[in-house]
Chimera marker file (.cmm) of the C-alpha trace (Angstrom):
<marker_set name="trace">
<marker id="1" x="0.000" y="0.000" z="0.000" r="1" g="1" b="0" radius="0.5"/>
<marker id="2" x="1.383" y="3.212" z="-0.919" r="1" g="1" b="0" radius="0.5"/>
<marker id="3" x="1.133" y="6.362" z="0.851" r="1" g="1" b="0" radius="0.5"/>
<marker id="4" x="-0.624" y="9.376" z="0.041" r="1" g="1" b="0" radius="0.5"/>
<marker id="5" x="0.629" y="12.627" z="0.834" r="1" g="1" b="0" radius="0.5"/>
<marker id="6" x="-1.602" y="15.978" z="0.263" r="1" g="1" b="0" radius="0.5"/>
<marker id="7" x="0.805" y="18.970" z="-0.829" r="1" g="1" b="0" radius="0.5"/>
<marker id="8" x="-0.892" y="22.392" z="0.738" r="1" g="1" b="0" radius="0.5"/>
<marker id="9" x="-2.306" y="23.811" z="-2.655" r="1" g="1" b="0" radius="0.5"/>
<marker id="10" x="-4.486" y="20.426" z="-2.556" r="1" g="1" b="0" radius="0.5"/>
<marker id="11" x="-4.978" y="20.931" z="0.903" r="1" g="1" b="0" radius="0.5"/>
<marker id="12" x="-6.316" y="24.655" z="-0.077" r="1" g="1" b="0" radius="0.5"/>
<marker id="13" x="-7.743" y="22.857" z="-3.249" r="1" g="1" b="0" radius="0.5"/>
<marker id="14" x="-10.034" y="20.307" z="-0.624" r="1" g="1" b="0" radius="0.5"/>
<marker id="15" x="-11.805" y="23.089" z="1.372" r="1" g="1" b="0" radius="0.5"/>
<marker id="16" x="-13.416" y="24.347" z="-1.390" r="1" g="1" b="0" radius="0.5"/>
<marker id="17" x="-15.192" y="20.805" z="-1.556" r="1" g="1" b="0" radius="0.5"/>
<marker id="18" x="-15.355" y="18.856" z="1.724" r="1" g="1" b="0" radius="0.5"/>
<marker id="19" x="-18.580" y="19.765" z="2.050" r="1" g="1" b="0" radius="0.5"/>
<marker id="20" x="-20.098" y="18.532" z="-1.057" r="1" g="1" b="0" radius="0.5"/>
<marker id="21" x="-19.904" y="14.710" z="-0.053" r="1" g="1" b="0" radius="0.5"/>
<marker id="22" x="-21.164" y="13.141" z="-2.818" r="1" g="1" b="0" radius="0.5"/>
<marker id="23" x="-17.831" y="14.677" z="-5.031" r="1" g="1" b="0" radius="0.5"/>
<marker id="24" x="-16.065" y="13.460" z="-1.889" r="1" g="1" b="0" radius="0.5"/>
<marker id="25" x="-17.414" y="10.024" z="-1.523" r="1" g="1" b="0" radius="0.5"/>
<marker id="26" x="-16.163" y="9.478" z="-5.568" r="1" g="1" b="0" radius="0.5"/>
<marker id="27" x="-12.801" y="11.364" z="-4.841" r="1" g="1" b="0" radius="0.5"/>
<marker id="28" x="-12.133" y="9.061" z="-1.647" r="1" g="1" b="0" radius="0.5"/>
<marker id="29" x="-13.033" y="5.983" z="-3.756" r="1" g="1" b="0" radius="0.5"/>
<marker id="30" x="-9.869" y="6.726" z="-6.477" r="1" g="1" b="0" radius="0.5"/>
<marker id="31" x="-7.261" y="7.821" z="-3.786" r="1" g="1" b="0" radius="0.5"/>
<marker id="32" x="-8.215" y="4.298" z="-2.214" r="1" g="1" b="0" radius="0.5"/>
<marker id="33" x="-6.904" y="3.145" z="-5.475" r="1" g="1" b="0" radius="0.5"/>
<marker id="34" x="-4.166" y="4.846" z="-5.994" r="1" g="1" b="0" radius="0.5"/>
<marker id="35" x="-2.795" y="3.789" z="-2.798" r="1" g="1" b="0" radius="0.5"/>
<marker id="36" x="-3.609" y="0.350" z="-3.320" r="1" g="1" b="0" radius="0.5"/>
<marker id="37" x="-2.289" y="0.507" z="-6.904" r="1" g="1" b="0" radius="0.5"/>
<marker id="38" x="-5.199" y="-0.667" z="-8.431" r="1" g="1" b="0" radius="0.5"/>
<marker id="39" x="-6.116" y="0.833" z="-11.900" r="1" g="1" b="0" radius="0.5"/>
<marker id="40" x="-8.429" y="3.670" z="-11.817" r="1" g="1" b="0" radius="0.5"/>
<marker id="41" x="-11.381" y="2.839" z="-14.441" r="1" g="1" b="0" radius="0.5"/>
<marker id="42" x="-10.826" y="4.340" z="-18.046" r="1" g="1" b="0" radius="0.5"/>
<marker id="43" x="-14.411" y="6.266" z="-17.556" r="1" g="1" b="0" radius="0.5"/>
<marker id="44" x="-12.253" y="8.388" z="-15.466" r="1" g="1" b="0" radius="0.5"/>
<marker id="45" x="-9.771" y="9.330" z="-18.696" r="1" g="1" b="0" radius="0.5"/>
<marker id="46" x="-6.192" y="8.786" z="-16.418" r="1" g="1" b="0" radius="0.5"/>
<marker id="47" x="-3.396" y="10.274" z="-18.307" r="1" g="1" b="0" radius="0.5"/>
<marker id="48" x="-0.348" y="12.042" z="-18.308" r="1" g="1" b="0" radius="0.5"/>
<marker id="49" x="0.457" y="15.579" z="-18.245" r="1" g="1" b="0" radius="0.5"/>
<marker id="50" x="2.484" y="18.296" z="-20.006" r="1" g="1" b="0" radius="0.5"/>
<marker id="51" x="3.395" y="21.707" z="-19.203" r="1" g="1" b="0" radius="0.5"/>
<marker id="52" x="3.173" y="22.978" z="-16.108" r="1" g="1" b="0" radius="0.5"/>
<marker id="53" x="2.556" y="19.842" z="-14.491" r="1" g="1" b="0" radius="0.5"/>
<marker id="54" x="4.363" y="17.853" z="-16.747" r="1" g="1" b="0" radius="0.5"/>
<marker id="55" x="5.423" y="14.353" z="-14.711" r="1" g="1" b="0" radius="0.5"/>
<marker id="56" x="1.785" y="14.291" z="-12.964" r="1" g="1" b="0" radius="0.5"/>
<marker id="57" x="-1.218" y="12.385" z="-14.020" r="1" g="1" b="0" radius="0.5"/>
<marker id="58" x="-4.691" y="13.683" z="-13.590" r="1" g="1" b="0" radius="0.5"/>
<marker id="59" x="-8.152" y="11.674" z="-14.328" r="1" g="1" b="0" radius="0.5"/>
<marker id="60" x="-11.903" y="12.828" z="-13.882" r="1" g="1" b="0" radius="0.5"/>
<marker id="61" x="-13.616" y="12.557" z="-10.810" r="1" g="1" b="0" radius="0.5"/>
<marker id="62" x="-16.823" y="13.291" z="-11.951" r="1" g="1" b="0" radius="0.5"/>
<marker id="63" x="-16.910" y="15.436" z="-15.721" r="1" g="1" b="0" radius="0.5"/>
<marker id="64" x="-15.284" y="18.688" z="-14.370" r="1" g="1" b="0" radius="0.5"/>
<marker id="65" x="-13.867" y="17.701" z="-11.118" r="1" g="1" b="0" radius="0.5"/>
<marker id="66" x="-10.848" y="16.504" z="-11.924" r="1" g="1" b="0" radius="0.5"/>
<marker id="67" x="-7.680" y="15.162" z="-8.924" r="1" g="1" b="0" radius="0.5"/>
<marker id="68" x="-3.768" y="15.876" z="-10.537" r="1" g="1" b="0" radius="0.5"/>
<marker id="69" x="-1.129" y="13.227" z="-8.336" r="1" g="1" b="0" radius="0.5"/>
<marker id="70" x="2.274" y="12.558" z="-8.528" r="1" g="1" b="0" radius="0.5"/>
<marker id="71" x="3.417" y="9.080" z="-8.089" r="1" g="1" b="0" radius="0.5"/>
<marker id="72" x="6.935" y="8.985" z="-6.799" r="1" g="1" b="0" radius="0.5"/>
<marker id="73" x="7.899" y="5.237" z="-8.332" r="1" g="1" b="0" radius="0.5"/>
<marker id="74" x="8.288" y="4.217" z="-4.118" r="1" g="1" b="0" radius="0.5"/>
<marker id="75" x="5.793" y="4.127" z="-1.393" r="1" g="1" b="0" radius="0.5"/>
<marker id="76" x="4.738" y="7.441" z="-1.648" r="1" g="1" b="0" radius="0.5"/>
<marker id="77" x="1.678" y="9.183" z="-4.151" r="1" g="1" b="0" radius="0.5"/>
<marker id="78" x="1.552" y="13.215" z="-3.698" r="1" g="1" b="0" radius="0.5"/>
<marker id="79" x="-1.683" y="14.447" z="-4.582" r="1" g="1" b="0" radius="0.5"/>
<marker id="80" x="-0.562" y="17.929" z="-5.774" r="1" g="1" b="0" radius="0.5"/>
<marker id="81" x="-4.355" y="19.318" z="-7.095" r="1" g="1" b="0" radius="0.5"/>
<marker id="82" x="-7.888" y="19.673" z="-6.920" r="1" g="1" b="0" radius="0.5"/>
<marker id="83" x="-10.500" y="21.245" z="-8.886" r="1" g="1" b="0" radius="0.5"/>
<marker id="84" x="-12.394" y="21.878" z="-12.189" r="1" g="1" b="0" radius="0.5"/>
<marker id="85" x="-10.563" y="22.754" z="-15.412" r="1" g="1" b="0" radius="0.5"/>
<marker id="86" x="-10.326" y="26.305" z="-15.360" r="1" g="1" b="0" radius="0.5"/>
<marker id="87" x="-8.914" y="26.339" z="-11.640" r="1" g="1" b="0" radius="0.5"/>
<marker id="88" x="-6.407" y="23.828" z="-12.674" r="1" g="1" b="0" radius="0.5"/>
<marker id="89" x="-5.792" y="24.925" z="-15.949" r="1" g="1" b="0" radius="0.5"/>
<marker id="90" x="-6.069" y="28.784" z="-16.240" r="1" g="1" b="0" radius="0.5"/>
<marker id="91" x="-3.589" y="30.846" z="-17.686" r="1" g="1" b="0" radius="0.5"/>
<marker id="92" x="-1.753" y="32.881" z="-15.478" r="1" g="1" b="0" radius="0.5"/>
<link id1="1" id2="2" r="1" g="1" b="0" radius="0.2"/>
<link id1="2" id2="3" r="1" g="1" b="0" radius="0.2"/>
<link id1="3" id2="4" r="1" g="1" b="0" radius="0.2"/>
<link id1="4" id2="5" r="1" g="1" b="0" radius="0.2"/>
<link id1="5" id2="6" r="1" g="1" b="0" radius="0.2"/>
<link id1="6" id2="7" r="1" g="1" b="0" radius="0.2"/>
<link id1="7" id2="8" r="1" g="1" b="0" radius="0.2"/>
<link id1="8" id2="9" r="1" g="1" b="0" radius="0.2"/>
<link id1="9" id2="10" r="1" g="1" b="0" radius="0.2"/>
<link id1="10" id2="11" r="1" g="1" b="0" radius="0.2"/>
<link id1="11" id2="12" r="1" g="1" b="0" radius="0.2"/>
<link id1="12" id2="13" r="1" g="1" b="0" radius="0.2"/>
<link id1="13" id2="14" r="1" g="1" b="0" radius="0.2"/>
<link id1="14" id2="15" r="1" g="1" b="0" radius="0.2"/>
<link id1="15" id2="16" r="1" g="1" b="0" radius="0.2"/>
<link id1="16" id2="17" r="1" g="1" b="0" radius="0.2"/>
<link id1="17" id2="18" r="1" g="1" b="0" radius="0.2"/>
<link id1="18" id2="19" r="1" g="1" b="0" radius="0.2"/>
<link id1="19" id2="20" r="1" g="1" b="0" radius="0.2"/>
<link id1="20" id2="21" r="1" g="1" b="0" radius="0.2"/>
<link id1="21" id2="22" r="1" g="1" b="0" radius="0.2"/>
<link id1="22" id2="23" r="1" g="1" b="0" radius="0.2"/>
<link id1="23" id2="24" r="1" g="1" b="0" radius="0.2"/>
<link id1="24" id2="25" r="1" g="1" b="0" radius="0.2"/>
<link id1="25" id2="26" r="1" g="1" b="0" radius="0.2"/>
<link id1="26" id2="27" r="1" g="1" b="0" radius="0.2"/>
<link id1="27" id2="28" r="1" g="1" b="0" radius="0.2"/>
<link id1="28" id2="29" r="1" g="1" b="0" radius="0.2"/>
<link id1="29" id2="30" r="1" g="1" b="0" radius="0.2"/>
<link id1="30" id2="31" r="1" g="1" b="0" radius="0.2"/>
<link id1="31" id2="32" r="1" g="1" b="0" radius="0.2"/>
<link id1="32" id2="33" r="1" g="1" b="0" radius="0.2"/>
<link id1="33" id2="34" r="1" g="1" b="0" radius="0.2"/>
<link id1="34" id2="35" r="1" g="1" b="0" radius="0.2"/>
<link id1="35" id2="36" r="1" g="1" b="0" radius="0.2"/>
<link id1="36" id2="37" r="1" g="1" b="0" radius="0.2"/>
<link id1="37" id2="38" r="1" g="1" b="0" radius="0.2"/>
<link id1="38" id2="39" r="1" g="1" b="0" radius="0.2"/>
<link id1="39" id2="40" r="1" g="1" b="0" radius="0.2"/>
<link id1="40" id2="41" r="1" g="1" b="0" radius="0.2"/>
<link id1="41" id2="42" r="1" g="1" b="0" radius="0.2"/>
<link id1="42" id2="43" r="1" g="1" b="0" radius="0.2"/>
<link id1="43" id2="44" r="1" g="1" b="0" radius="0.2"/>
<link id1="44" id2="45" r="1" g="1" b="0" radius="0.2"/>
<link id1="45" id2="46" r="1" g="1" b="0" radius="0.2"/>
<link id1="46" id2="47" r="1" g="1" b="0" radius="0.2"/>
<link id1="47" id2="48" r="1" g="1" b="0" radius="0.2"/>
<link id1="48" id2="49" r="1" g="1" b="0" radius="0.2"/>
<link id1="49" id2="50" r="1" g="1" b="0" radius="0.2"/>
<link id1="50" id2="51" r="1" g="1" b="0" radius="0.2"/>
<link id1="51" id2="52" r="1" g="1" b="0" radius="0.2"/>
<link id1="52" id2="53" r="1" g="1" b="0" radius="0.2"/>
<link id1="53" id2="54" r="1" g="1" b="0" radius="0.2"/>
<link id1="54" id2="55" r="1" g="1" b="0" radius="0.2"/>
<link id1="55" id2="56" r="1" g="1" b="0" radius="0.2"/>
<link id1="56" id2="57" r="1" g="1" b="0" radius="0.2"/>
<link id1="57" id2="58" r="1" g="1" b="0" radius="0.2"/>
<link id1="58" id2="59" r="1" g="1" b="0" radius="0.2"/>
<link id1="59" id2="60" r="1" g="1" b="0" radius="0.2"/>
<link id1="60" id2="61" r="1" g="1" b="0" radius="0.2"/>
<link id1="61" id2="62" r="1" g="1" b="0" radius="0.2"/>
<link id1="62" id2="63" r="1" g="1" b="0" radius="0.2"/>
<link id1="63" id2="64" r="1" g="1" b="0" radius="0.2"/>
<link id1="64" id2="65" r="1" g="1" b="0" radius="0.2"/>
<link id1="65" id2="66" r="1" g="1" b="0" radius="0.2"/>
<link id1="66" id2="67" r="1" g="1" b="0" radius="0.2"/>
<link id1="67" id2="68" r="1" g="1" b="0" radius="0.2"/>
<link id1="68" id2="69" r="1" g="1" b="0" radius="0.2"/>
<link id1="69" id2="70" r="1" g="1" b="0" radius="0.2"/>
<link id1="70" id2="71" r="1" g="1" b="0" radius="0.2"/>
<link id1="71" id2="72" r="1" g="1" b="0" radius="0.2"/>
<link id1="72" id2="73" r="1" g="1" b="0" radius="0.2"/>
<link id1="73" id2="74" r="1" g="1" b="0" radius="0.2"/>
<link id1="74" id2="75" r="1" g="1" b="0" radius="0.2"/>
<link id1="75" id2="76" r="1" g="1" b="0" radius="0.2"/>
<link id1="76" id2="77" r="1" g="1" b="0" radius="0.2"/>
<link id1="77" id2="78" r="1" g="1" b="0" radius="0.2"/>
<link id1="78" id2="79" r="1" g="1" b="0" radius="0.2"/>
<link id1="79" id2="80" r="1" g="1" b="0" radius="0.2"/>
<link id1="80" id2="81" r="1" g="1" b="0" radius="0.2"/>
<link id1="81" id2="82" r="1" g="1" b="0" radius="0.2"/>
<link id1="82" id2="83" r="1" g="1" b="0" radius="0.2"/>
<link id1="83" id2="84" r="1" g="1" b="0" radius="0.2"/>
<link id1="84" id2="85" r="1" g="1" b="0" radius="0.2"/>
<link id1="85" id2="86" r="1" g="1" b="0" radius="0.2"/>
<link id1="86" id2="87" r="1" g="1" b="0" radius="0.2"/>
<link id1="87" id2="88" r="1" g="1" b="0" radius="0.2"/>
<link id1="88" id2="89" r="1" g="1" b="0" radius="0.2"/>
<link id1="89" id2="90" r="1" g="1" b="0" radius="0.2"/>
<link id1="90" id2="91" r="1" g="1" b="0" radius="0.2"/>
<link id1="91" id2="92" r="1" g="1" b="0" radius="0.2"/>
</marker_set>
């Protein structure tokens, strides 16, 4: 079982959902499988990205709420964002 660690933007990212438990219920469900390394379903479109968070994957929660991780290769899986696609994916 690998370990998840929350960096503080998805920390920041979280409040602005924990109290919209049916999004959380869903979001619980694939962290349970990321650190279990099971395969998260292709419905949820995992995949790699580029750019900014180039290195990460990402995959659909529900269709705009989307969770961006990091998976260190070891023990460890740093969820690093939380959101819909223009908080995630705005240009700065």
């Amino acid at each position: 079982m690998k370990k998840i660690f929350p960096s503080g933007q998805y920390k920041k990212d979280f409040k602005r959902y924990r109290h919209q438990p049916k999004k959380i219920a869903k979001l619980e469900r694939i962290i349970d499988l990321l650190a279990n390394e099971k395969p998260i379903p292709s419905e949820c479109h995992p995949h790699m990205l580029k750019g900014e968070y180039k290195g990460c994957m990402e995959c659909h929660i529900e269709d705009d709420f989307l969770i961006i991780w990091f998976d260190e290769k070891n023990n460890v899986i740093e969820l690093v964002r939380l959101g819909t696609h223009s908080e995630l994916f705005k240009n700065n």
